[in-house]
C-alpha positions in Angstrom: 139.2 158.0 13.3 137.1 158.4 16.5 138.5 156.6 19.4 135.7 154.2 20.5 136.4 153.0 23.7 137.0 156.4 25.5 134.0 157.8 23.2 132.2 155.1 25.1 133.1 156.0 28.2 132.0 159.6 27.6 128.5 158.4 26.1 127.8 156.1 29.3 129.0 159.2 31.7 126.5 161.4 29.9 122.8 159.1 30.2 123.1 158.9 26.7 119.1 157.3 27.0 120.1 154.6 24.3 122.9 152.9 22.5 121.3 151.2 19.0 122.7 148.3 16.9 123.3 149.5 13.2 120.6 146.6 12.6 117.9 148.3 14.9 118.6 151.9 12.9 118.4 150.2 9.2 115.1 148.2 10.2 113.7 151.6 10.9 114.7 153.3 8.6 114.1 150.4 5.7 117.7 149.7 5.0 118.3 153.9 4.9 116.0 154.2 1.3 115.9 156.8 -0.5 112.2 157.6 0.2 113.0 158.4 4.0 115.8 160.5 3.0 114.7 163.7 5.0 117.9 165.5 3.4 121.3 165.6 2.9 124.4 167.7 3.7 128.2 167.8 3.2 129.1 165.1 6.3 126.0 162.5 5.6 122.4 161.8 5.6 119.2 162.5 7.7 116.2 159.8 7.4 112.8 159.3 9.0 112.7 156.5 11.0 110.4 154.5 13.3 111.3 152.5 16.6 109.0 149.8 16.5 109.9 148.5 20.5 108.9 152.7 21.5 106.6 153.1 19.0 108.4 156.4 18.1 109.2 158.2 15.2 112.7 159.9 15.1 115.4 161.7 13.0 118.5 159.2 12.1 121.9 161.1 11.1 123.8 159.0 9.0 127.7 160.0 8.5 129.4 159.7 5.6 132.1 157.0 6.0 134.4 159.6 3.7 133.7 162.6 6.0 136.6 163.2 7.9 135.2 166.7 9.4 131.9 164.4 9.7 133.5 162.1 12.4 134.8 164.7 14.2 131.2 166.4 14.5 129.8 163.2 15.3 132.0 162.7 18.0 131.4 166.7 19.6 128.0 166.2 19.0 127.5 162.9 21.1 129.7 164.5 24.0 127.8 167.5 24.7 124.4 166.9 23.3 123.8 164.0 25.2 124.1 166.2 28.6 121.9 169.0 27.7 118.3 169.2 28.5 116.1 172.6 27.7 112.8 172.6 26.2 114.0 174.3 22.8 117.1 171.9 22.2 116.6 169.1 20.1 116.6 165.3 22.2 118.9 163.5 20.8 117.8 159.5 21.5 120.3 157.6 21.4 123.2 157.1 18.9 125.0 154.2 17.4 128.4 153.5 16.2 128.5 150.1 15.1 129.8 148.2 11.7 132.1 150.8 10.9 128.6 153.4 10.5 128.2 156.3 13.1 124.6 157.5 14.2 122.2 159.8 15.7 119.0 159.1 16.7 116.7 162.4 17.5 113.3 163.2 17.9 111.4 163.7 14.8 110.0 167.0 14.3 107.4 167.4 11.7 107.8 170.7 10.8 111.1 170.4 9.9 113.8 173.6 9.8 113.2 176.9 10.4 114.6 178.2 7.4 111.8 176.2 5.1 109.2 178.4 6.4 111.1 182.1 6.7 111.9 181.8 2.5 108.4 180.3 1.4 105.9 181.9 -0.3 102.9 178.8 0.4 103.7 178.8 4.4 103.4 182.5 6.2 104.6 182.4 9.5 102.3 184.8 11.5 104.7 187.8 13.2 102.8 185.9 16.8 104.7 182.9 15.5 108.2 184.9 15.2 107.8 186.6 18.3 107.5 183.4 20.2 110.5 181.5 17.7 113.2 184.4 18.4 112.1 184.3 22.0 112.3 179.9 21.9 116.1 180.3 20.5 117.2 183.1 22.8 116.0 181.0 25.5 118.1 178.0 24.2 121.2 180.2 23.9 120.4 181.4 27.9 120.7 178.2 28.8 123.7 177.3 26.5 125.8 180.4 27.7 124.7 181.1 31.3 122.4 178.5 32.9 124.3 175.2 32.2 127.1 173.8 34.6 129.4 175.0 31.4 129.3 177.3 29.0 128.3 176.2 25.6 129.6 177.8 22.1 127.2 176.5 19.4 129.5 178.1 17.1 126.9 177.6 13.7 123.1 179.3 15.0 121.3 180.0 12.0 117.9 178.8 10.4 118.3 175.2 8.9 119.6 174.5 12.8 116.6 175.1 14.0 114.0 172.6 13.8 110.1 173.4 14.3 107.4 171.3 16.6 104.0 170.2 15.6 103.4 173.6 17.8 106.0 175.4 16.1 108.3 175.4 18.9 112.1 176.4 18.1 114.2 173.6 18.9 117.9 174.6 18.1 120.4 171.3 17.0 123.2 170.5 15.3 125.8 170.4 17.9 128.8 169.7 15.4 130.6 172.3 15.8 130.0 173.5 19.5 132.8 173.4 22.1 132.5 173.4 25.7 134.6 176.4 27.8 134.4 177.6 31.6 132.3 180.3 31.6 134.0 183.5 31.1 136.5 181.9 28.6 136.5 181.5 24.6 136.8 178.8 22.8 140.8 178.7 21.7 140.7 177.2 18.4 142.3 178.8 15.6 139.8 177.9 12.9 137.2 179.2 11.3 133.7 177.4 12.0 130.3 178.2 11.1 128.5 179.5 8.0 128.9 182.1 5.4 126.7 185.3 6.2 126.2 184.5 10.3 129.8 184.6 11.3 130.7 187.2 13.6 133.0 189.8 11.3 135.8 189.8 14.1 136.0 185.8 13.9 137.2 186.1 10.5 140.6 187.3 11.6 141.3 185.7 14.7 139.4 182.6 14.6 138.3 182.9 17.6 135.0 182.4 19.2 133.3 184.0 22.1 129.5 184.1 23.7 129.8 187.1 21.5 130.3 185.5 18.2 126.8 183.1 19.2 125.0 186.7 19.8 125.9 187.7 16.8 125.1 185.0 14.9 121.6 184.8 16.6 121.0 188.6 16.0 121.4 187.8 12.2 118.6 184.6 12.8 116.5 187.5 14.4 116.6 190.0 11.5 116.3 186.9 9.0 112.9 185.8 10.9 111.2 189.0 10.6 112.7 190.5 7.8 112.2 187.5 5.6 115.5 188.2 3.9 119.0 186.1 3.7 121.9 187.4 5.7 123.4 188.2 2.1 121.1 190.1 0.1 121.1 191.1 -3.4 118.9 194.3 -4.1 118.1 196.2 -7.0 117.7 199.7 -5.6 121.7 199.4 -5.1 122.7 198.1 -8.9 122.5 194.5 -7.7 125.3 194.6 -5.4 125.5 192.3 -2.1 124.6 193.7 0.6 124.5 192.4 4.6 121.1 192.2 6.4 122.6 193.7 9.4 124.1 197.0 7.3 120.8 197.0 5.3 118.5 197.2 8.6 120.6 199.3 10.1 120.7 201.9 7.1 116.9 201.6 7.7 116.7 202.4 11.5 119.0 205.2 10.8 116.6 206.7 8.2 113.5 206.1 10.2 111.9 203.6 8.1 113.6 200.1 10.0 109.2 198.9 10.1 109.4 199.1 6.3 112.4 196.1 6.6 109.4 193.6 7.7 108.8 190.5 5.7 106.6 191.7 3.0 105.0 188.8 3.4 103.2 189.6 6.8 101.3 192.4 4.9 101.3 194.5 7.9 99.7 192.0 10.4 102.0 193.1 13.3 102.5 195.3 16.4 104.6 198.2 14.9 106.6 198.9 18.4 107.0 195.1 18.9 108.8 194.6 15.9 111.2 197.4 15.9 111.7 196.6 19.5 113.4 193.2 18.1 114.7 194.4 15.5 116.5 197.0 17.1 117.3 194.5 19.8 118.7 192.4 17.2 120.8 195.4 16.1 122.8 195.3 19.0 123.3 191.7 19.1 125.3 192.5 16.1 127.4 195.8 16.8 130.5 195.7 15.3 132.3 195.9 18.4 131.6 192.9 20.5 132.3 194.3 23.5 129.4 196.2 23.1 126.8 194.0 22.7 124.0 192.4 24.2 124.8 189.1 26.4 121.6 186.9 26.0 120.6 187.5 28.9 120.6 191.3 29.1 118.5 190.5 25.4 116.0 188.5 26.5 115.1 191.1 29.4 114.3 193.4 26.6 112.7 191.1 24.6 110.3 190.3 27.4 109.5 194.1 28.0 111.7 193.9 31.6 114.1 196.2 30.7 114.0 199.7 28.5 115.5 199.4 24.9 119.2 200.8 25.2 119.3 203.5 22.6 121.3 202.4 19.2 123.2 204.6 17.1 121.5 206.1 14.2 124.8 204.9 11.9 126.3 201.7 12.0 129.8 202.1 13.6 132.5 201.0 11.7 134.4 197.9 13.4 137.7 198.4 14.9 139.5 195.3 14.1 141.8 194.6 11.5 141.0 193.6 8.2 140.8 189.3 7.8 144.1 187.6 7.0 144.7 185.1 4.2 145.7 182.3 6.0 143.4 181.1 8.9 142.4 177.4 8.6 138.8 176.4 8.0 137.4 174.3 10.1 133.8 174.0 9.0 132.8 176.6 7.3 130.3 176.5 4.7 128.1 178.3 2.5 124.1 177.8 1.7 125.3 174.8 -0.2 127.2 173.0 2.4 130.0 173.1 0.8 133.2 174.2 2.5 134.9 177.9 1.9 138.1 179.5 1.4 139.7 182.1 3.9 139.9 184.3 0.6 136.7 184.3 -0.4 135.3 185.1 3.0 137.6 188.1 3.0 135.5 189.2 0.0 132.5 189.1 2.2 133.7 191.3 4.5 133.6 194.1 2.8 129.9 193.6 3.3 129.7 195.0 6.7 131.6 198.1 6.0 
């Protein structure tokens, strides 16, 4: 159970801009019906809402009161959240945690998550679009990792976190799961946090989490945005058998053909160089060995043409740490579904990446 008094405390510290009364919340949301329901995941509720007294229209998080794991997210998200301010973060409002329910008041954004648009087939996001998306998130992560008084380990990037503008502006939330370190440190917790198919390989086995582990869990949002593809991929050409986006791109780059791994669904419509520049760029957010990898910074400076494009080994190197252990706790981790995962079952994904 959350501690509410020094939660308090923390909120006030952090110009939180408003505390709401649960009243306030189910007035705007009309008693939480079903029609605002916006969606619904494995620690609670999202519903449209509107503030009458600001005329606003927001985003209300609703925990589940049986969510254990829920409570605790609640409580890291308030904490650090409330003290961020970038242009491609999500606001949060205000929150509320009143007659035993616990809140989040955000700003609406009407075109909802990233991932709705990568997967459909009615909505084509223009490779303009991408471009600008990838660059929105790396610029969040910048911030997160290198320009805030701390350093920030978001510890879950991937699409459904990301929520899009009227203008199609990348606004990265869901702060669950994040922890706060000095800069230069990791995050010492022992668990396993994140989701199935953006976790860094290495975090498997140790549990630990890095600026390293975000890159590589944002160099697997990259190649997801352009290639149109889920991190775990099924293809026929290779008897059905899973396959990781990473290894799959990379088996095309080494080959020659990494342009043929664009979305399909762009028929074309792109600036050849530009997109293997990313992609390739993406690549190295995701080397097996971390220590080799791109920090945001160093990515973004090749993103925005300021730097040359380090060269990339034609093979993907194999990584060099040992293979997952049975035990490590789960924390959060989840699958497409929400739904929490078993140490052994992601030891059967990492076969993936080799």
């Amino acid at each position: 159970m959350l501690n509410d008094v020094s939660l308090d405390v923390e909120l006030y510290e952090g110009n939180v801009p408003r505390q709401f009364k649960y009243s306030e919340l189910a007035v705007a949301t009309g008693e939480f019906s079903d029609k605002e329901k916006l969606g619904e995941g494995g620690f609670g509720s999202v519903y449209r809402g509107h503030l009458k007294d600001m005329n606003l229209h927001v985003a209300i998080k609703r925990v589940s009161k049986k969510s254990w794991q829920g409570k605790k997210e609640y409580e890291s998200e308030v904490k650090i959240i409330s003290r961020l301010r970038h242009p491609n973060l999500v606001l949060l409002i205000g929150w509320c945690h009143d007659e035993g329910e616990l809140l989040l008041v955000y700003e609406l954004l009407p075109n909802r998550s990233l991932d709705n648009h990568i997967h459909s087939m009615s909505t084509v996001l223009s490779w303009p679009v991408r471009k600008e998306i990838v660059l929105g998130i790396g610029s969040a992560l910048q911030y997160l990792h290198q320009d805030w008084e701390q350093c920030v380990l978001h510890r879950d990037i991937k699409p459904s976190n990301v929520m899009l503008d009227a203008s199609f502006t990348p606004k990265l939330g869901d702060f669950g799961l994040a922890r706060l370190v000095d800069h230069g440190q990791n995050s010492r917790t022992t668990a396993l946090a994140g989701t199935m198919g953006y976790i860094d390989p290495e975090c498997w086995h140790t549990g630990r989490y890095s600026t390293e582990s975000d890159i590589y869990s944002f160099g697997v949002v990259v190649l997801e945005i352009i290639c149109g593809r889920q991190p775990i991929m099924s293809l026929a050409e290779i008897g059905d058998s899973n396959i990781h986006l990473v290894k799959w791109v990379w088996e095309m780059y080494g080959q020659g053909w990494i342009i043929n791994a664009a979305d399909v669904k762009l028929n074309g419509e792109f600036d050849g160089i530009e997109v293997e520049r990313v992609m390739v760029t993406a690549l190295w957010c995701t080397h097996p060995d971390r220590t080799l990898r791109l920090s945001i910074r160093q990515a973004m400076n090749i993103l925005r043409l300021e730097v040359p494009l380090p060269h990339l080994p034609a093979k993907m190197p194999v990584a060099t740490f040992t293979a997952p252990v049975e035990n490590v706790p789960s924390e959060a981790v989840t699958d497409s579904s929400s739904s929490t995962m078993s140490a052994r079952t992601l030891n059967r994904f990492s076969s993936l990446l080799r």
